[in-house]
N, C-alpha and C positions, 0 to 999 in steps of 0.2 A: 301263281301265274307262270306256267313251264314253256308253254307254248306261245310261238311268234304265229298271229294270224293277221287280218282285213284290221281290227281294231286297233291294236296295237301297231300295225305301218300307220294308220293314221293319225296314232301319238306321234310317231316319229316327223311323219311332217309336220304337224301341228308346234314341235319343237321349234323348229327353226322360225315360223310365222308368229310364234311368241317374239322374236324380238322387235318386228312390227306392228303387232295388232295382239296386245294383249288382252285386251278387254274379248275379242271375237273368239281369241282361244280361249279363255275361260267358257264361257259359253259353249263351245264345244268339245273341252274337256267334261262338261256338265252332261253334254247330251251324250258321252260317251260315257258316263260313270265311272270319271275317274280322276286322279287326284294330280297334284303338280309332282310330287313323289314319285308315284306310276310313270308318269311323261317321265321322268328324267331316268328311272330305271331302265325303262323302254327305250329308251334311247342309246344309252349306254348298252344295252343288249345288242342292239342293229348295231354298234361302233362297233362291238366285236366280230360282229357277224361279217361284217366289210371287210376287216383283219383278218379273218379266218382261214386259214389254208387249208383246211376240211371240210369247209363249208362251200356249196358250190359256187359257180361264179355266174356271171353271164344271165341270161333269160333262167336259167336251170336255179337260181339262186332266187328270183322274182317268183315264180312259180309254185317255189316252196313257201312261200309266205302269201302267196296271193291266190293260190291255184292257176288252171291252167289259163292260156290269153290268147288270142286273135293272133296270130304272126303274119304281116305281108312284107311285102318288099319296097322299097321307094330306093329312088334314084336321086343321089344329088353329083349333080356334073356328071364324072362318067365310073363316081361309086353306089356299087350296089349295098344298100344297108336293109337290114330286118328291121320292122317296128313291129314292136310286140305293144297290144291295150288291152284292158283288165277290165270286164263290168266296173260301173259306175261306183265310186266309195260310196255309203252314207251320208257324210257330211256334206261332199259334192255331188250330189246326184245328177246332175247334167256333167259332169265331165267324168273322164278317165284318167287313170294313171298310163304314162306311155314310156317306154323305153325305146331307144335308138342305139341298135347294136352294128358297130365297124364290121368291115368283114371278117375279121379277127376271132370276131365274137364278142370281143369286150363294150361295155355299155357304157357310148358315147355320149347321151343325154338322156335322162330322166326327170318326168314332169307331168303333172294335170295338164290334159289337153280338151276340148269340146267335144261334147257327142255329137255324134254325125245329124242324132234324131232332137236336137238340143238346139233353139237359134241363137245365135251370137247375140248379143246387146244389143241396143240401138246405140251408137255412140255421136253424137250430136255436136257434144262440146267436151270440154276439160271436166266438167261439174257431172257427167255421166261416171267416169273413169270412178268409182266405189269402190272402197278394200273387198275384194272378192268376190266382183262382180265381171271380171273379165279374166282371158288368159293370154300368152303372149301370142297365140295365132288370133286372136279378138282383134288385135290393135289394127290389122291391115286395114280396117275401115277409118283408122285417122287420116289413112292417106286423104280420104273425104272430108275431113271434119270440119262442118259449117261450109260444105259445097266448094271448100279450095286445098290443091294439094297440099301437103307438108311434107319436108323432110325427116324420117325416121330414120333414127341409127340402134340395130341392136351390140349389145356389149353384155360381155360373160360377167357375172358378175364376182363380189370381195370374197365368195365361199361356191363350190359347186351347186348347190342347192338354188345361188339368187342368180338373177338377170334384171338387165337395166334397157330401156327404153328410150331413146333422150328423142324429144319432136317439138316441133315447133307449131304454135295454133295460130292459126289467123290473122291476129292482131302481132303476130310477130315474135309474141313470148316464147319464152324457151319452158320444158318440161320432163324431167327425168320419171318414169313409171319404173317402180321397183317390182319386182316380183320373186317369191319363195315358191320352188317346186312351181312354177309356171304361173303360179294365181298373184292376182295383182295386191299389191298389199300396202302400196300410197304411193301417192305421187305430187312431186314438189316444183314448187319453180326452182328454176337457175338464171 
């Protein structure tokens, strides 16, 4: 295995959602044919790769492992940022991998995002929210959940890879939604 492609970045995510959902990455180390060994080499290979001073940076470093990707432009406030999206993974076939590059160039966030051609969940209640079944652009429909606002707070999360969600439903309760690389991967009370 010489080569970093599409299989092998989806080891690399799959890394990190091992520490939430073990059971669903075996499963998908299965349907990748590949072993916990593999993931963890593969992984370490992409840690260098992030280390690398030869290796390129930015969209140009995504590209070589992904081929090429959609690049437009979005506006947050009064910054202009690229987002580069990648045909749909395998494992995820409704979503995309996306990067958000500063003007700089350097890659601000990265993450599985919904395909455009792909509909968001019905999200109804707490008991919809499934490992893996939404992303963090999904949630904005809690603002509805069970037909009354709630307040959402999003938060970076304990590793660049995670992000946290905290909201409150209906009846009052509170509810932190974890996510690896953008895919939701449990969610608890508080």
């Amino acid at each position: 295995m010489k080569g970093f492609a599409r299989r092998e970045f989806q080891l690399v995510l799959l890394r990190r959602m091992a520490d939430y959902q073990p059971g669903m990455v075996d499963g998908a180390m299965r349907a990748l044919d590949a072993s916990r060994t593999e993931m963890r080499e593969v992984n370490a290979r992409w840690q260098r790769i992030l280390r690398s001073r030869t290796f390129p940076r930015g969209l140009r470093r995504y590209e070589a492992v992904l081929g090429p990707a959609a690049v437009t432009e979005r506006r947050i406030g009064d910054v202009r940022c690229e987002v580069a999206r990648w045909p749909p993974l395998p494992l995820w076939p409704g979503l995309r991998f996306e990067i958000m590059m500063a003007p700089d160039g350097s890659v601000a966030q990265e993450w599985l995002v919904r395909d455009e051609d792909d509909p968001a969940p019905r999200l109804e209640s707490v008991d919809d929210l499934v490992p893996w079944s939404c992303v963090v652009g999904d949630l904005g429909a809690l603002d509805g959940l069970d037909g009354r606002p709630g307040p959402i707070t999003h938060q970076d999360g304990d590793a660049p890879s995670r992000w946290h969600v905290t909201f409150s439903a209906p009846d009052g309760s509170s509810y932190v939604a974890h996510f690896v690389w953008g895919l939701l991967q449990e969610v608890v009370a508080v």
